[in-house]
C-alpha positions in Angstrom: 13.3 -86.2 -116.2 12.9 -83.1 -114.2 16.0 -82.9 -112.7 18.3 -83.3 -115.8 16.2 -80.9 -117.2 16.6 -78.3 -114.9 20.1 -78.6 -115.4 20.0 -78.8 -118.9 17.6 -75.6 -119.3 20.8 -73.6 -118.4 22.2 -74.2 -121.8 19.4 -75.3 -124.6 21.5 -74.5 -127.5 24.3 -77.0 -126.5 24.3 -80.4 -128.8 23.8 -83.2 -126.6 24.5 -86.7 -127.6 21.4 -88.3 -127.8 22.7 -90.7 -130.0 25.4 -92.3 -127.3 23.0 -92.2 -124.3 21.2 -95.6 -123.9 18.5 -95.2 -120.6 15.8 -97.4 -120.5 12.3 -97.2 -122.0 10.2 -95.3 -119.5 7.1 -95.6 -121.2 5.3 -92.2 -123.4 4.9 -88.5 -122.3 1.8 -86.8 -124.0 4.1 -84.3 -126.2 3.1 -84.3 -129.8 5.2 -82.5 -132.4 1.9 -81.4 -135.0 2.8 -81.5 -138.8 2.9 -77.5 -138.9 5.5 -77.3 -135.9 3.9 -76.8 -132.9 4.7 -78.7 -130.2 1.8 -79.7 -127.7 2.3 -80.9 -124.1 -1.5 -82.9 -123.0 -3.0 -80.7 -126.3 -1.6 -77.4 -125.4 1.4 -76.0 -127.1 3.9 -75.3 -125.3 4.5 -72.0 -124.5 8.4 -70.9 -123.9 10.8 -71.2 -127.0 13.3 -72.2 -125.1 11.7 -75.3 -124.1 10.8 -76.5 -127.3 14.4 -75.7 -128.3 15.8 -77.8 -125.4 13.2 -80.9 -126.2 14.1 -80.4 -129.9 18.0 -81.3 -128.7 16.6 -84.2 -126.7 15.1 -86.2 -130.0 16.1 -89.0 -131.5 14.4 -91.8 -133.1 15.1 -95.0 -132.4 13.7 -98.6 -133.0 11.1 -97.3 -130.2 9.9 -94.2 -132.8 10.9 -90.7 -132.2 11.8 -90.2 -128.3 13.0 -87.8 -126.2 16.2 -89.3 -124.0 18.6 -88.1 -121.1 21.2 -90.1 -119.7 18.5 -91.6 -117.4 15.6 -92.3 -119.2 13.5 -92.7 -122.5 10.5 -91.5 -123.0 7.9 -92.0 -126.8 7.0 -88.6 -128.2 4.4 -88.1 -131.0 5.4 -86.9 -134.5 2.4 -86.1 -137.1 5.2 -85.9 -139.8 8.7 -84.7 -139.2 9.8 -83.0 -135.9 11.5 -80.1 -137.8 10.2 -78.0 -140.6 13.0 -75.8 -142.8 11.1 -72.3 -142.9 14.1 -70.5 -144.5 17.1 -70.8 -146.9 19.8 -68.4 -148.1 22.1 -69.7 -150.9 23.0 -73.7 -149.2 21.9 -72.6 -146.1 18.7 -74.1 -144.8 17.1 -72.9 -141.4 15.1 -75.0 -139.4 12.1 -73.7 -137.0 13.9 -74.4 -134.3 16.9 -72.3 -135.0 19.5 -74.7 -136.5 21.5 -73.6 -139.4 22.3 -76.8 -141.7 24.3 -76.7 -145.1 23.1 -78.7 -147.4 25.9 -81.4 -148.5 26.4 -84.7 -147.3 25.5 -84.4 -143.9 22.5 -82.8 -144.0 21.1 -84.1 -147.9 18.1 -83.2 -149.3 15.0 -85.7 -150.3 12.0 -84.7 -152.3 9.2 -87.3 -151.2 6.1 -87.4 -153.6 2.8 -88.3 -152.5 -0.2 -88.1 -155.1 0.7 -85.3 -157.1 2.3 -83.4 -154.2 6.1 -82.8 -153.5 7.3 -82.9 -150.4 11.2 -81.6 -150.0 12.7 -82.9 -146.6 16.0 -82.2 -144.8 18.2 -84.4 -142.7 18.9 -82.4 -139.5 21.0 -85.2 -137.8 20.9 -88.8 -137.2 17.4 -90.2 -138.2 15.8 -86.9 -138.0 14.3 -84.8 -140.6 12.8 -81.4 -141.3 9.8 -81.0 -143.9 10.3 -77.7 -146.4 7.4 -75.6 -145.4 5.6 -74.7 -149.2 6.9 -71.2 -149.0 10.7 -72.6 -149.2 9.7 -75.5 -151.7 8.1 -73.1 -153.9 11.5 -71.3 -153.7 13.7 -73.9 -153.9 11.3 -75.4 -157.0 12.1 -71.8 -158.8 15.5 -73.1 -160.1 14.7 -77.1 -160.3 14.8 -79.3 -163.6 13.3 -82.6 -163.3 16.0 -85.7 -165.2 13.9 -87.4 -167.7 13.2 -90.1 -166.1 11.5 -88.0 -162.7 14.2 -89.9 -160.4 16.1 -86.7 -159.6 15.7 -82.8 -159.2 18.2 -80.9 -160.2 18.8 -77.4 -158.4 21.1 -74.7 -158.5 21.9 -72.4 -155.2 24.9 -70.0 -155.4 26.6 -71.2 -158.0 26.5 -74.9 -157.0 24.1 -77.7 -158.9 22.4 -80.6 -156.9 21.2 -83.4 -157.8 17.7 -84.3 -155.5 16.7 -87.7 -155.1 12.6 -88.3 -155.8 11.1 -90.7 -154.0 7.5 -92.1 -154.2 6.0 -92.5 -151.1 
């Protein structure tokens, strides 16, 4: 992977698409993406941003789990939960801890999973990949919500605009 990577570390904020690209499975890499959003590379996290950012462009998941791919190859990464966690919103626009700017609408919906007691908002960043609300934007987000009677939707209201949430039971 090294050598795409190089090359690809000269531009980690471009989209790639990780989606087209079909390399074989090259087996695991000992990255693990912890459920508070650091990633670790054999238990340590890794230390440059840009990195992570770059890696973060890289992900997909597949039939073989959440991998990172290049043209070339394939390799399984560990997730504890979701790769990406929102950590901000302003109005419809929700900001992920890697930098990416996502309005919610169709293409990047909103889910609230509920474990237990617990609510767990979720965003989808792009193709099967989503970010978990970190509890200092559900709380905020949960500020102008209304459950429907029969607890299958939350309904919110950001600038203006109402949203019906699904709520699904994990």
């Amino acid at each position: 992977m090294s050598d795409w990577l190089n090359e690809a570390a000269r531009f980690p904020e471009k989209d790639y698409p990780v989606e087209s690209w079909q390399p074989p499975l090259c087996g695991a890499i000992d990255i693990v993406i912890r459920r508070d959003g650091v990633w670790l590379h054999e238990g340590r996290p890794i230390a440059r941003p840009a990195l992570v950012r770059l890696f973060s462009r890289l992900l997909r998941r597949d039939a073989d789990g959440y991998v990172l791919v290049t043209p070339v190859e394939k390799l399984i990464v560990t997730v504890e939960d979701l790769p990406f966690r929102i950590v901000d919103f302003d109005g419809t626009t929700f900001v992920t801890d890697q930098a990416q700017r996502l309005t919610l609408g169709p293409d990047h919906p909103l889910v609230i999973d509920v474990a237990g007691d617990e609510w767990r908002p979720r965003m989808k960043v792009r193709g099967d990949l989503w970010a978990r609300m970190t509890r200092a934007c559900a709380a905020r987000l949960f500020e102008t919500a209304e459950l429907s009677a029969d607890g299958k939707w939350c309904y919110v209201r950001l600038c203006e605009q109402g949203f019906e949430i699904p709520v699904l039971s994990e």
